[in-house]
N, C-alpha and C positions, 0 to 999 in steps of 0.2 A: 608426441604430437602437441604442439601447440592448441591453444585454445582463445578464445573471448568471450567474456560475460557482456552481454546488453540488454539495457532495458529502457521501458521507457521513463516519461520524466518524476510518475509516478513511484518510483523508488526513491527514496526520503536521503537524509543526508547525515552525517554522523554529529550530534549536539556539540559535543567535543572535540576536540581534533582535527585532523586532514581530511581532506574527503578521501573517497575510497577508488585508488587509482584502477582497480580492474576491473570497475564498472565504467563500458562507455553507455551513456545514456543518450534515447533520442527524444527532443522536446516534444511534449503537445503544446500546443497557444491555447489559451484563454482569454474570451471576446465578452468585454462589458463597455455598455452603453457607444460604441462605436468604437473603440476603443481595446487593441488587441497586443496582449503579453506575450512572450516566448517564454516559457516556462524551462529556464534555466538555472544556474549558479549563479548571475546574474538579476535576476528576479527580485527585487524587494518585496517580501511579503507585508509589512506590515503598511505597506503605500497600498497595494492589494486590498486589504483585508480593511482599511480605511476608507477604500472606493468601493466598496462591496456595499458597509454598512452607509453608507450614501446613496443608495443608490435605489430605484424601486424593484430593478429587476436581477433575473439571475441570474449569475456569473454561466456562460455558456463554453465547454470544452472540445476544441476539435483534434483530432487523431492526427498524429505524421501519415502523408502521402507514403505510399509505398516507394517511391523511389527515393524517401530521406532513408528509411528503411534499410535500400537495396544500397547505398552509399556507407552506411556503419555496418554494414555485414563485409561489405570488400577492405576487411582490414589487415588481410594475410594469413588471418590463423585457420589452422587445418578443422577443428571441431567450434564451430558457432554455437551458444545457446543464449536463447534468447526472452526475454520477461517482462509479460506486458499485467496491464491492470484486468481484473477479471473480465472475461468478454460479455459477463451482464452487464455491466458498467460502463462502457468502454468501445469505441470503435477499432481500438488501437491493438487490440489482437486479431480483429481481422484485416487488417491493414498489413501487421508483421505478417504474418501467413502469405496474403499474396506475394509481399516481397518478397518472403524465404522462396515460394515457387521462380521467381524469374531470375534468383539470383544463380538457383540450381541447372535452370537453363543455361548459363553459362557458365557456371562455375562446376560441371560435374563429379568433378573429385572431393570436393569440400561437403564436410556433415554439416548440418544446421537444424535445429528443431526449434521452434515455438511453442513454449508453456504458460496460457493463461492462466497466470497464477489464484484463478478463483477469489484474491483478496483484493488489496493496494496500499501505500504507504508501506506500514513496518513490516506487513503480510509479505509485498517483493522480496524487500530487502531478506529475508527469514530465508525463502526462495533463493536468491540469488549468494545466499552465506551456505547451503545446501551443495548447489552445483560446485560453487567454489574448492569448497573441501574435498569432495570425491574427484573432482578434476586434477587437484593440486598432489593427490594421492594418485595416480597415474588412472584411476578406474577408465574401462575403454568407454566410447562416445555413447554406445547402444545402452551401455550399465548405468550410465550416469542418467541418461532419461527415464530409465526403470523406475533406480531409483527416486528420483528426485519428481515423475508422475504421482508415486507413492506418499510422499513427502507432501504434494500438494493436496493431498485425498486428507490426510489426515490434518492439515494446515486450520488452524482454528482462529479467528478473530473476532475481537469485540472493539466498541468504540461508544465513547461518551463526547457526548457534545454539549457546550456550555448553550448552546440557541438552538434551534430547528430551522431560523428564518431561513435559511439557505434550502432547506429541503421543501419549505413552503412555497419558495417561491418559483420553486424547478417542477412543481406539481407532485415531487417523492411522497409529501405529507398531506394530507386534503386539508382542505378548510377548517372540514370538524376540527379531524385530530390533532390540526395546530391550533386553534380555539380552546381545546378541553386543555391540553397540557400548556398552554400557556397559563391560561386562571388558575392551575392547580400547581404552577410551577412543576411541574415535574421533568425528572430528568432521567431518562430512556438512555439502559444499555442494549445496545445493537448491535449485532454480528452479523457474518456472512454467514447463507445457510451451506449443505451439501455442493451445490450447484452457484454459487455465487453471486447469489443475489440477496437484497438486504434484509435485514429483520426484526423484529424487537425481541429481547433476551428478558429484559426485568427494566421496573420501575424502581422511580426513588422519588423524595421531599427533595434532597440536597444533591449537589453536586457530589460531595464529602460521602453521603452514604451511596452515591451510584459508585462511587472508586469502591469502595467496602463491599457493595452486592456483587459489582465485576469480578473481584478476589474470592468470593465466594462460590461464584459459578466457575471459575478457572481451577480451585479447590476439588470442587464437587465431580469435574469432571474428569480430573488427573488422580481420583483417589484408588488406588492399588495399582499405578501407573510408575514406572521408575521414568523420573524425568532429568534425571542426575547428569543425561550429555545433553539437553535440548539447552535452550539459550531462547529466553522470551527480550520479544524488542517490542520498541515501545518508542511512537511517534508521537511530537507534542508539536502543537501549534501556539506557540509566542507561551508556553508554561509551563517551563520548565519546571517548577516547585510539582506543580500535577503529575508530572510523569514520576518525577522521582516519589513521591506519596504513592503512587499506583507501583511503582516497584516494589516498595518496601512492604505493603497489604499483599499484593502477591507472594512475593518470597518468606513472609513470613509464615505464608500456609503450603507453600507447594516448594519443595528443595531443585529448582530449575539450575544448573550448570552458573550459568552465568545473567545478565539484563546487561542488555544494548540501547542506550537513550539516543532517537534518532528528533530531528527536528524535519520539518513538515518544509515540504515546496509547493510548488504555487498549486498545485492539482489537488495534493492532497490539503492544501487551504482552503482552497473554493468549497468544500466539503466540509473538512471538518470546523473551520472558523477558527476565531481566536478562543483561547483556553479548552479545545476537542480534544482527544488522544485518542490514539489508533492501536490496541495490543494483539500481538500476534504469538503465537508460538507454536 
């Protein structure tokens, strides 16, 4: 049985290398100051991420229509699956959903499911290196959603940001609590919780010791865990020096398989900003 991986543009890109041919991805756009992106390969982020900090307000993200949706689902292959940004997040899983419905309307022979991956950035991609494998391994279409449900249940992410102004200014952070942690500099590890919405994990003075506490709570939670086949990724926005630091403080405490340094696209910019990273595993 043939297959296809999709997601949306929320799935990150690989630091090194080629991108990754068995992801088709569908864009979202990102609207500032009148002013609208297509959140592609194409994308200049750091023109992005230049006009952001310019700017008073907050970079605003809209979802693919269902019918860009219903267009990269008609791609031939007999088993679709599909990976959008968590649906707390995100309009863009329920968008995928209705497509998946109309495309089934006419397409009734074809499997397709939609998993809101509960995360975004490195979290998809984690997701979509999941499906991959058990697909690639012949697993049938019903197994591979089993699994890969499961996969999402236990999906874990944190992320440190070098600013909050972006969550300020979207209303994510109130007033106070960008007031307090700006005069105290601090700097907030945040994860998704169970259900996909956002959180605070732990504080820090530096950036340097929020990488160090992330490693620690990643530690903390992987201890009498064998994590010897998992593979942690890891999304950087424009710093790359961060992410590979945030490798090396993890794997030094948790014996993880492999790390996959991904680089940030425009969705996951408007978020995480310049010097953010997103870890998943």
């Amino acid at each position: 049985m043939s297959f296809q991986i999709i997601g949306d543009s929320c799935c990150d890109y690989p630091y090194l290398g080629d991108d990754y041919t068995w992801i088709k991805r569908v864009p979202l756009t990102i609207d500032l100051d009148n002013e609208t992106f297509v959140d592609d390969e194409e994308l200049r982020c750091a023109l992005l991420i230049s006009k952001m900090a310019a700017s008073r307000n907050a970079p605003k993200s809209a979802c693919p229509a269902p019918g860009i949706f219903v267009e990269a689902y008609d791609c031939g292959a007999d088993d679709v699956y599909v990976v959008t940004l968590s649906d707390k997040l995100s309009g863009s899983y329920g968008s995928a959903v209705v497509a998946a419905n109309m495309f089934k309307e006419s397409h009734p022979e074809k499997n397709i499911f939609v998993f809101s991956s509960k995360s975004a950035a490195s979290g998809e991609i984690a997701v979509c290196q999941k499906i991959l494998s058990l697909a690639e391994a012949g697993v049938p279409f019903n197994e591979v959603v089993t699994q890969t449900l499961e996969f999402i249940n236990n999906l874990t992410t944190y992320f440190i940001l070098e600013t909050l102004e972006v969550f300020r200014k979207n209303g994510r952070l109130n007033h106070l609590q960008a007031i307090i942690t700006g005069a105290l500099k601090l700097k907030l590890v945040m994860g998704a919780d169970e259900t996909g919405n956002i959180c605070v994990r732990g504080k820090a003075l530096s950036i340097d010791r929020a990488v160090a506490k992330m490693a620690e709570l990643i530690a903390e939670r992987c201890r009498n865990l064998d994590m010897s086949a998992r593979t942690l990724y890891i999304t950087h926005c424009q710093c790359p020096d961060r992410a590979r630091q945030a490798r090396d403080y993890v794997l030094a405490k948790v014996g993880f398989k492999d790390c996959v340094i991904l680089r940030a696209g425009g969705i996951s910019t408007i978020y995480a900003n310049a010097g953010g990273i997103v870890v998943a595993y």
